[in-house]
C-alpha positions in Angstrom: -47.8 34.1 52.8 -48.6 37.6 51.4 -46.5 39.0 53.9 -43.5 36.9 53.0 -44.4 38.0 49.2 -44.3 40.9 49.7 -40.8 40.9 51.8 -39.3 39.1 48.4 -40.7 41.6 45.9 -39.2 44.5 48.6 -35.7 42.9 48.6 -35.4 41.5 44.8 -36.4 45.5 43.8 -34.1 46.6 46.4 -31.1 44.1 45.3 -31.3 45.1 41.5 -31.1 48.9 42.1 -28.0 48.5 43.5 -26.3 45.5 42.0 -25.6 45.7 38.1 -25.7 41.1 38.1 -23.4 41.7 35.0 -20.2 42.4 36.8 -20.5 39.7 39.3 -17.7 37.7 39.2 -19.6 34.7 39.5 -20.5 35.0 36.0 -17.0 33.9 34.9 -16.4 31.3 32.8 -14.4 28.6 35.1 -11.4 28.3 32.6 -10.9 32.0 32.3 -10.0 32.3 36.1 -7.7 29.3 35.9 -3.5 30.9 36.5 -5.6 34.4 36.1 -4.8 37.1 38.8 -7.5 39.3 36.7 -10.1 38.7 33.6 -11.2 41.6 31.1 -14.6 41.2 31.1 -14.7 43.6 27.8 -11.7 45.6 26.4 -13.4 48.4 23.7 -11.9 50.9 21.5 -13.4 52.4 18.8 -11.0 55.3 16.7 -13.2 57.5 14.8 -10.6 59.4 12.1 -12.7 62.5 11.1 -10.4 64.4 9.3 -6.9 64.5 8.7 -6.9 66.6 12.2 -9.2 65.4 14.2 -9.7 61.9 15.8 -11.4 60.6 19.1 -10.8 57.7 20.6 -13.8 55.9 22.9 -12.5 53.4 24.9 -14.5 51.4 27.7 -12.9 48.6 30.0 -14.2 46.2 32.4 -12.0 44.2 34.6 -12.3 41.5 37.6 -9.0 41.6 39.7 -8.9 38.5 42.0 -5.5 39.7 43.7 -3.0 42.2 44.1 -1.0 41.2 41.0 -3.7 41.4 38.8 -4.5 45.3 39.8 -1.9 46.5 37.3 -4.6 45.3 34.6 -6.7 47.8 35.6 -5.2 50.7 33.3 -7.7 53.4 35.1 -5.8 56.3 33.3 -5.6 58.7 30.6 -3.4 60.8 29.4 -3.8 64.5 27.8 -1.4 67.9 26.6 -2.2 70.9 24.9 -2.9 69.3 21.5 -5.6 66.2 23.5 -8.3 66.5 25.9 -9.8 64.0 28.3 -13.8 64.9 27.2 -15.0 62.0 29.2 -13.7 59.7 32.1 -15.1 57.9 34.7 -14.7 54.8 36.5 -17.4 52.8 38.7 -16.4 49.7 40.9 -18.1 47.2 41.9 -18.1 43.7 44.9 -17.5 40.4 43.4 -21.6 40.2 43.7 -21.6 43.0 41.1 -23.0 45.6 44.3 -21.8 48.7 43.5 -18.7 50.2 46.2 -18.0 53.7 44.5 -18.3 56.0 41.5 -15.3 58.2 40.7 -16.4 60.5 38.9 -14.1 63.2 36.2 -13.2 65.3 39.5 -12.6 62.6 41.7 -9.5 61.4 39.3 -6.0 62.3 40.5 -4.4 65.0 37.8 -0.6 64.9 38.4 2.1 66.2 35.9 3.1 63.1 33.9 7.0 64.3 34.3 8.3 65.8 37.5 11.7 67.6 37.6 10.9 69.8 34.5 9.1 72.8 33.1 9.7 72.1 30.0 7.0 69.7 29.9 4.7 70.9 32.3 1.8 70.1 29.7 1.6 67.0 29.8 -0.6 65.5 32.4 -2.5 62.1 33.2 -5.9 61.3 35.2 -5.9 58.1 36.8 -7.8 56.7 39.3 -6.5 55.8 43.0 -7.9 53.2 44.7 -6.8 50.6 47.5 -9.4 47.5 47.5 -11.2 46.3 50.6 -11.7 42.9 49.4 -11.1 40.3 46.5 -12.6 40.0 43.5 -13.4 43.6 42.8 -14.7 44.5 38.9 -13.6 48.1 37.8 -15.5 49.6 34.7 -13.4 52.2 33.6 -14.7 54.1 30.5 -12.9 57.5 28.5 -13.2 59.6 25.5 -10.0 61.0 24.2 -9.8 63.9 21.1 -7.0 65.0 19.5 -5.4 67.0 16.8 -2.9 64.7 16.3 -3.2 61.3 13.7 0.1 60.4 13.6 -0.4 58.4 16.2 -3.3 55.4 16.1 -3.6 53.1 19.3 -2.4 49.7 18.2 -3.7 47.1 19.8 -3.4 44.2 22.4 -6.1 41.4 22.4 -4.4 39.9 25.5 -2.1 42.3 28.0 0.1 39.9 29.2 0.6 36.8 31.2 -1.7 35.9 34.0 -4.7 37.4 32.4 -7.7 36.7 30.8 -10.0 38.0 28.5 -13.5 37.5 28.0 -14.3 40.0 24.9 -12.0 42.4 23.1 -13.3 44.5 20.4 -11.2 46.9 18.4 -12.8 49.1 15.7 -11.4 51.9 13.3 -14.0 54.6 12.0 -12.8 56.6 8.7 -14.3 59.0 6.3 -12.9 57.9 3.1 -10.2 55.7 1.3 -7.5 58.7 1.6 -7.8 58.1 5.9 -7.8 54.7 6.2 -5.1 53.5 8.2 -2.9 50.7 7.4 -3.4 47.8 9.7 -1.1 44.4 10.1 -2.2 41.6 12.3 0.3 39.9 14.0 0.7 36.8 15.3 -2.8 35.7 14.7 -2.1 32.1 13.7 -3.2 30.1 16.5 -6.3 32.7 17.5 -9.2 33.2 15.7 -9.5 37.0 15.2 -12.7 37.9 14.1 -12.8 41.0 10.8 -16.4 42.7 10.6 -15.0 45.2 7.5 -17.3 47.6 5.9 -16.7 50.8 3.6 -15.9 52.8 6.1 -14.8 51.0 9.1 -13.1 47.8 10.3 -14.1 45.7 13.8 -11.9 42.8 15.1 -12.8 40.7 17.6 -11.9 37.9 19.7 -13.3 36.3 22.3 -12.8 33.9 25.4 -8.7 34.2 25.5 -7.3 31.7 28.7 -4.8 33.2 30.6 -1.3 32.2 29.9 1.7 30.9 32.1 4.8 33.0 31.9 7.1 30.3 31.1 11.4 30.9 31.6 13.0 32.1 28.5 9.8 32.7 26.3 10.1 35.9 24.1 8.8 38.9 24.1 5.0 38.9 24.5 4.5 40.6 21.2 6.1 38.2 19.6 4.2 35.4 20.9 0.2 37.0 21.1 -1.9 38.7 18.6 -2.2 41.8 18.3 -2.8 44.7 15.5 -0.3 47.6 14.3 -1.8 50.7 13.4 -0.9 53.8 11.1 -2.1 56.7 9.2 -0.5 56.9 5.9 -2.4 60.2 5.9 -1.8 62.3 9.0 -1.6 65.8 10.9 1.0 66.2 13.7 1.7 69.6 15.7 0.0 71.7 13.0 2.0 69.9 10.2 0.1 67.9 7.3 2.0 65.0 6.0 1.6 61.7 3.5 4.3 59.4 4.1 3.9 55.4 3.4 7.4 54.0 4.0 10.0 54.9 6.3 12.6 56.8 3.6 9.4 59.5 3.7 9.2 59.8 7.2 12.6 60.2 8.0 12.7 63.3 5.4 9.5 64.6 6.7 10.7 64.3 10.3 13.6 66.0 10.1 12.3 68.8 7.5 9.7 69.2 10.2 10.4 68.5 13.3 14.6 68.5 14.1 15.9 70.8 11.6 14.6 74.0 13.1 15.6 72.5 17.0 19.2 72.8 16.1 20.2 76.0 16.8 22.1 77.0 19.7 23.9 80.2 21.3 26.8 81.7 19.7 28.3 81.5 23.0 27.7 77.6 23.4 28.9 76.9 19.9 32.6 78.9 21.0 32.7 76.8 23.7 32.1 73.4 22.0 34.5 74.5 18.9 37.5 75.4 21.1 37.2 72.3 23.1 37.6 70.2 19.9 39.8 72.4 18.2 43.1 69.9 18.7 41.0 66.7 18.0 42.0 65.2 14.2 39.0 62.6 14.0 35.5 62.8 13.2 35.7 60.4 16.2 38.3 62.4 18.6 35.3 65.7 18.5 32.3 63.1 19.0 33.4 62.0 22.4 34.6 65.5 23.2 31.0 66.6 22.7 30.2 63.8 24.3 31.5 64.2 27.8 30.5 68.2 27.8 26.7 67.1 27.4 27.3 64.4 30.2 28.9 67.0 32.4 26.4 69.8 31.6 23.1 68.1 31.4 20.9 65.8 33.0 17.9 63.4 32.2 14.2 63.9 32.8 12.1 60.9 31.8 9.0 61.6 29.5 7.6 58.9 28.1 7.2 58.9 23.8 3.3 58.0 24.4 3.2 61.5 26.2 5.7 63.7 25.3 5.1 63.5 21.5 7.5 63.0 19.0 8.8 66.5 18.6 12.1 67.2 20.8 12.7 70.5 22.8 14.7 72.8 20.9 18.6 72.4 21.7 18.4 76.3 22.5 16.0 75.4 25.5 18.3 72.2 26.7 21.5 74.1 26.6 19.5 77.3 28.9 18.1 75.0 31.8 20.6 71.9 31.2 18.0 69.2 31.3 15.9 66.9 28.4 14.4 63.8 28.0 15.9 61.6 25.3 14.4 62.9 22.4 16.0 66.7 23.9 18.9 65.2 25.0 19.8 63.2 22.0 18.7 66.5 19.5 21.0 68.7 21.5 24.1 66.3 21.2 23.7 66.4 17.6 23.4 70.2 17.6 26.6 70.4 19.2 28.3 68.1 16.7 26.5 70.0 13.7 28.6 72.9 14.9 32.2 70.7 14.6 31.3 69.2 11.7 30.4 65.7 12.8 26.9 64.1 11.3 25.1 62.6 13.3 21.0 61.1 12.8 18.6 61.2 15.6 17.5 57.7 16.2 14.2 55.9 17.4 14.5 52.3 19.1 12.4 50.7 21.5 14.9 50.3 25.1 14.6 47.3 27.4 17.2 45.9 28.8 15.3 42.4 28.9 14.2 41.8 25.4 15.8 43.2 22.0 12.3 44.3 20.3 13.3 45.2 16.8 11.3 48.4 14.7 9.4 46.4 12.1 10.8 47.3 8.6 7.5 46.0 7.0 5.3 48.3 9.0 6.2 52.5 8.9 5.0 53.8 11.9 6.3 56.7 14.3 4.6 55.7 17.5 4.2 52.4 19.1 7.0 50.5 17.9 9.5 52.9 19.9 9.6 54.0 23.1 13.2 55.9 23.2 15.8 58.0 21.3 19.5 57.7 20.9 21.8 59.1 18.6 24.1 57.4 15.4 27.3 58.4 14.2 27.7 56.8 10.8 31.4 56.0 9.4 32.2 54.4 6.5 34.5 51.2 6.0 33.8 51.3 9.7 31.1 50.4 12.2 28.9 53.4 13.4 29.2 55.1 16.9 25.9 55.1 18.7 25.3 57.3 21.5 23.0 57.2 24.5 22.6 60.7 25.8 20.4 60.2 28.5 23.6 58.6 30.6 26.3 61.0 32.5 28.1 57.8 33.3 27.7 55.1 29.9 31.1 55.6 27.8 31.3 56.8 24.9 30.3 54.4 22.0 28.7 52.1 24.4 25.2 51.4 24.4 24.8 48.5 26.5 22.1 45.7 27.0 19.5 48.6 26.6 19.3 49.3 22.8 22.2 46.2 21.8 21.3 44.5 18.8 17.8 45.5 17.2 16.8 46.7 14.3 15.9 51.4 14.8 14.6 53.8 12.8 17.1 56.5 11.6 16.2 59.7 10.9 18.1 61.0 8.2 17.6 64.5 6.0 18.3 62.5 2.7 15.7 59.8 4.2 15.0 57.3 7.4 15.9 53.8 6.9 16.3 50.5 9.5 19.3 49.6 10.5 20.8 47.8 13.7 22.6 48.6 16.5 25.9 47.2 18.0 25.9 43.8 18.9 28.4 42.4 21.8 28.1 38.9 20.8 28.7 36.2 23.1 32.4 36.2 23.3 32.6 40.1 23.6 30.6 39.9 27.2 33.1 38.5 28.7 33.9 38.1 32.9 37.6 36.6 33.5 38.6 35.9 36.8 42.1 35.2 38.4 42.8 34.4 42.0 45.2 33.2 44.4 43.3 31.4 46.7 45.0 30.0 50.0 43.0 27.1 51.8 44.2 28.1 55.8 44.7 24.8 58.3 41.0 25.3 60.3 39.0 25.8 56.4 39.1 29.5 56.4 40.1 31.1 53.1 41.9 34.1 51.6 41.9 35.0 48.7 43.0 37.9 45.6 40.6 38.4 43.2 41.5 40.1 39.8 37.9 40.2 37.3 37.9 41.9 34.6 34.5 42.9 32.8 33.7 43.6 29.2 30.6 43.8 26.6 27.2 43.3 28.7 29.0 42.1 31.9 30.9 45.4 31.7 27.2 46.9 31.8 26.4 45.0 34.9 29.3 45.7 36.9 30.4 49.4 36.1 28.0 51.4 38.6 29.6 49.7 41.6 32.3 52.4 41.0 29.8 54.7 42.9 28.6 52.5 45.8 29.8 52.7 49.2 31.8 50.2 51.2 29.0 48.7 53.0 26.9 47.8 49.3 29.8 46.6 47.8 30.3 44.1 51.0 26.6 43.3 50.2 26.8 43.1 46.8 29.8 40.1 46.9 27.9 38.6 49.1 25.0 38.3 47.0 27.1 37.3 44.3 29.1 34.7 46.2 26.3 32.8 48.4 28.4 30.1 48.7 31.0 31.4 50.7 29.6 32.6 54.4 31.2 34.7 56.6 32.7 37.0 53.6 35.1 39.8 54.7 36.4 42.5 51.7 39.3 43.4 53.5 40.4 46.1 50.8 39.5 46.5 47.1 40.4 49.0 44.4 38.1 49.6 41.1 39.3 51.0 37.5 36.4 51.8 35.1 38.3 52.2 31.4 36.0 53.8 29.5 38.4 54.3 27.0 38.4 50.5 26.1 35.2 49.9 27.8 36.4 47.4 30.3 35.9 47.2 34.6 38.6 45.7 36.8 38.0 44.6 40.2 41.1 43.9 42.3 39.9 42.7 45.4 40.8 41.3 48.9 38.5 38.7 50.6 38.3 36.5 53.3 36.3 33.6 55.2 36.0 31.4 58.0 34.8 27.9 57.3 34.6 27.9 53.9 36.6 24.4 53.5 34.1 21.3 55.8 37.1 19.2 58.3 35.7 15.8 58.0 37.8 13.7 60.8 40.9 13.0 58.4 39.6 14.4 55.8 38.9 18.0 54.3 36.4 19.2 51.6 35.8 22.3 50.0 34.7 23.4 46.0 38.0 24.7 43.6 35.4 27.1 42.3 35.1 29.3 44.6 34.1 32.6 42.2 31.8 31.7 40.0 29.3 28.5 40.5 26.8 29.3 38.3 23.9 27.0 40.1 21.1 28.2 37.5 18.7 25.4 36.1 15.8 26.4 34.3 12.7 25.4 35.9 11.2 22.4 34.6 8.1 21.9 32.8 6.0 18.3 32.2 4.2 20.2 29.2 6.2 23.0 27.9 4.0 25.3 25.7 6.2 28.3 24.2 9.3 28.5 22.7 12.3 30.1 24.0 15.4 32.2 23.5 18.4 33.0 25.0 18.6 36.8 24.7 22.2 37.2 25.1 25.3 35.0 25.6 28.4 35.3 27.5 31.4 34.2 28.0 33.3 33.2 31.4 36.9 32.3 31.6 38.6 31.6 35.4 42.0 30.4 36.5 42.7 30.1 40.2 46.0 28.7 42.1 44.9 26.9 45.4 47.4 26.9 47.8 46.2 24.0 50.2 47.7 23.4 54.1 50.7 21.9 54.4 49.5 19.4 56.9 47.0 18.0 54.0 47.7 15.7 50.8 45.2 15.6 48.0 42.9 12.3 48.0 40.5 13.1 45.3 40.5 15.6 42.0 37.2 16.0 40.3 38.0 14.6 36.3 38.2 17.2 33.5 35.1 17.6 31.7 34.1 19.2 28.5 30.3 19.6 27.3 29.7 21.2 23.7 26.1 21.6 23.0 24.4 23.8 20.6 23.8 25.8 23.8 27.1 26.7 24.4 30.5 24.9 25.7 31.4 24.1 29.1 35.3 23.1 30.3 36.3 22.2 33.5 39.7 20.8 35.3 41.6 21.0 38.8 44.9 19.9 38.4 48.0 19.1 40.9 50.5 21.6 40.3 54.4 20.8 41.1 54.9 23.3 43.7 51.6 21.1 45.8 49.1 23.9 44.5 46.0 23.3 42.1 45.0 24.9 39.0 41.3 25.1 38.8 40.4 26.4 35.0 37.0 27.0 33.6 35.3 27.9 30.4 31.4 28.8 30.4 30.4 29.9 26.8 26.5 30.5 26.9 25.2 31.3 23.1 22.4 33.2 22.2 19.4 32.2 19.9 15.7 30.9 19.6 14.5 27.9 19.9 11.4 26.1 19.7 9.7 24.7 22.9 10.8 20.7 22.1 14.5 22.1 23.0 13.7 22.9 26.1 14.7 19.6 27.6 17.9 19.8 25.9 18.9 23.2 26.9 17.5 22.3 30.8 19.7 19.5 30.7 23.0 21.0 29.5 22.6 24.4 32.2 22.0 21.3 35.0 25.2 19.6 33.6 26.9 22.9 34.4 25.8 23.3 37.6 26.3 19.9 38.6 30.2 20.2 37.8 30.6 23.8 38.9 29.8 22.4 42.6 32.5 19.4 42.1 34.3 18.8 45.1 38.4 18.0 46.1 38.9 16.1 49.1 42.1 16.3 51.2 43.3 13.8 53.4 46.1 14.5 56.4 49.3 13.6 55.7 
């Protein structure tokens, strides 16, 4: 017996020098793991603002990942430059039975460049951690100390990173020294969460605990729009060894320029010859903007740089035109240097890119950082609709800006003063895909066919790079974008990208074997050949989010079927015509005299939000869709 005590005392004092019980996994509250690939165990910041130029930021985070998915919550990193040090990082991980596996210590961290291809950026580096799991759940408690000069930019922050998450405690607190340094904070999004506000004199603490892990659910906005979360800003600030006071965003668009643009616009004498005598027969404002236009996407090329890192301050135009490389922000500054020179204005322009959500700046809430991820550049004309410009592409025409930056509210930088304003919109009838064939239906149910589509708005977006593929990926690509026809050949096609009007044609040449099914007398095959569109959105018994259509489209096709002689037609499917709040859908395959059919089809999809009791409806009208777009003619032998 006092053997077999003394065994017990030996291994409990054993087992708690290496385990930390805190960390175990098992400690999880049941309903936090449910559709979780990873729970937050604690998610800390605290800002202390010391002075108008100095601020550090504490941070310390604890996570469980259960799977390989959920190792992307992790967010083992840190960033740093010239004007912020890392002053403390380490990261210790531990078994699901909270046992500790490894310390990384500040050394052990990988230090890579945080842009590759350029010098121009060579300080800006990040630490992260590197580490390949050898079993699941695994906690990671991940802790850093950041200072910096810099105060323009205050971490917002996230109480909940995404879908498929959960979160067990998530503190946020903002240290300041006075009234004249406290930042401006807006919660967002907090209605249907209880975030907790421990505010004193000098400080402010939210909190909010035990969030359950979310479905990602088709459709459902952006995830800021949805979650709470808190916007940050120093009305007060110090940026690059510039002082500034700016509450709204007429202010900071003065300040920005004054500051930070105006003095990164010079360029060679010998560069601004060049650009003048190129333009020198254009008559429009217009006419030397897309001159200037094509020389920067001949002569330069992009660099990616993230805002977070690389500041807000763009590389002189000087530098870009010597080594013919920028990110956006040097990109975007040296475009408008060159149309400085030919007398074109132009204002440097902040907008936060994705090509699958439109995130608008907030006009409520000034801020340079965290609302924008990405620069372009606006031409504004009156009585006319601006030009904007993305200068990071050598191949997006002019005027075009696509489904990355379409439609959302950016901040323009102005020297008479920022303001909000929105960029183009291709609304649903501008993206438009129209397709004629001549389709002949061969004796054993092959097909050949001619294809004409042309591409325009955001379909023009998603078709225009196949200019540059090779035969065998366009092969591949048809074939992913006709499943329905097996055996595809592309016997010959041709390709004319009009940048001028900002429309792609495709004249192509297919055929198929067996696309038509012989049934003893009879033969079956689908008029629409081109472009079934066999999308239903995924049902849900208990829907809990809203959900938008980000962008609508329009799809027109007319095809003549040229059946075999040998066959008469037994069955046409009837004309049909849905209108729906959604959108429109027309449909008809008619007997023409000559013994062809006319198959015509309208698909108008609209764009807008809706709340989640739609769904149903909007589920119902895309299955209507596909229903008829697989409706089938059946022949008969004469």
């Amino acid at each position: 017996m006092r053997f077999s005590c003394y065994l017990v005392l030996f291994l409990c004092s054993t087992f708690s020098f290496s385990q930390d019980f805190q960390y175990s996994s098992l400690l999880i509250n049941k309903e936090l793991k449910d559709n979780a690939n990873a729970v937050v165990r604690l998610d800390e910041m605290v800002v202390d603002i010391l002075a108008q130029d100095n601020m550090i930021i504490k941070s310390k985070r604890v996570v469980t990942v259960f799977n390989k998915k959920g190792g992307k919550h992790v967010n083992a990193y840190a960033g740093y430059s010239n004007s912020t040090k890392v002053k403390f990082i380490k990261a210790v991980i531990y078994d699901a039975l909270g046992n500790e596996i490894k310390k990384i210590k500040e050394k052990d961290f990988v230090d890579v460049s945080a842009v590759s291809g350029g010098t121009l950026y060579s300080d800006y580096r990040v630490k992260y951690i590197d580490y390949t799991p050898i079993g699941y759940p695994y906690t990671v408690v991940f802790e850093k100390e950041i200072q910096t000069k810099n105060t323009v930019t205050i971490p917002s922050w996230y109480f909940l990173d995404g879908y498929l998450v959960s979160v067990e405690k998530s503190i946020y607190t903002v240290n300041f020294p006075n009234e004249d340094l406290k930042p401006r904070i807006a919660k967002k999004n907090e209605e249907e969460y209880r975030v907790e506000l421990d505010e004193k004199s000098n400080s402010k603490t939210y909190s909010l605990n035990n969030i359950k892990a979310i479905k990602f659910e088709n459709h459902s906005p952006d995830f800021r729009y949805i979650f709470p979360r808190l916007q940050v800003a120093m009305t007060k600030f110090h940026y690059e060894g510039y002082n500034a006071t700016l509450s709204n965003w007429n202010e900071m668009g003065k300040w920005m320029y004054r500051n930070l643009i105006k003095e990164r616009l010079n360029l060679p004498e010998s560069t601004k010859t060049t650009i003048r005598r190129m333009v020198k027969d254009a008559i429009t404002d217009s006419e030397k903007a897309r001159i200037v236009y094509n020389y920067v996407q001949e002569n330069t090329r992009y660099i990616s740089v993230q805002e977070g890192i690389g500041g807000i301050q763009p590389i002189s135009a000087a530098e870009v035109d010597r080594v013919k490389y920028g990110d956006c922000k040097g990109l975007t500054n040296y475009t408008k240097a060159l149309l400085d020179v030919v007398g074109v204005k132009s204002n440097y322009s902040r907008v936060y890119a994705s090509r699958d959500k439109q995130i608008d700046v907030d006009e409520d809430f000034p801020s340079f950082l965290g609302q924008t991820n990405h620069v372009i550049l606006n031409i504004p004309r009156e009585n006319k609709e601006d030009i904007w410009l993305e200068c990071t592409s050598q191949k997006i025409p002019f005027g075009f800006v696509g489904d990355f930056t379409d439609n959302r509210n950016v901040f323009v930088v102005d020297k008479d003063g920022g303001r909000i304003i929105k960029t183009s919109a291709y609304l649903e009838k501008q993206n438009l895909q129209k397709i004629e064939a001549k389709i002949n239906l061969l004796l054993d149910g092959a097909i050949k066919a001619s294809v004409l589509i042309e591409t325009r708005g955001v379909q023009y977006d998603n078709r225009f790079y196949m200019e540059d593929l090779d035969r065998d990926k366009i092969l591949e690509y048809y074939q992913d974008t006709w499943p329905n026809i097996n055996n595809l050949v592309l016997e010959d096609y041709a390709f004319d990208n009009n940048k001028r009007e900002v429309k792609f044609i495709e004249d192509i040449n297919i055929n198929a074997k067996s696309y038509a099914r012989p049934s003893g007398e009879r033969m079956l095959f689908s008029p629409n050949a081109l472009n079934k569109n066999s999308y239903v959105p995924k049902r849900y018994r208990s829907r809990k989010l809203p959900f938008q259509v980000q962008r609508g489209y329009l799809d027109v096709d007319s095809y003549i079927i040229s059946i075999p002689e040998d066959y008469g037609i037994e069955a046409l499917p009837e004309p049909i015509e849905i209108v729906s709040e959604f959108g429109e859908y027309k449909a008809s395959v008619l007997e023409q005299e000559d013994g062809t059919l006319k198959y015509e089809r309208l698909f108008l999809l609209k764009s807008g939000a809706y709340p989640k009791e739609k769904y149903g409806e909007y589920r119902n009208f895309r299955k209507k869709v596909s229903k008829n777009d697989k409706a089938q003619v059946v022949l008969i032998k004469k």
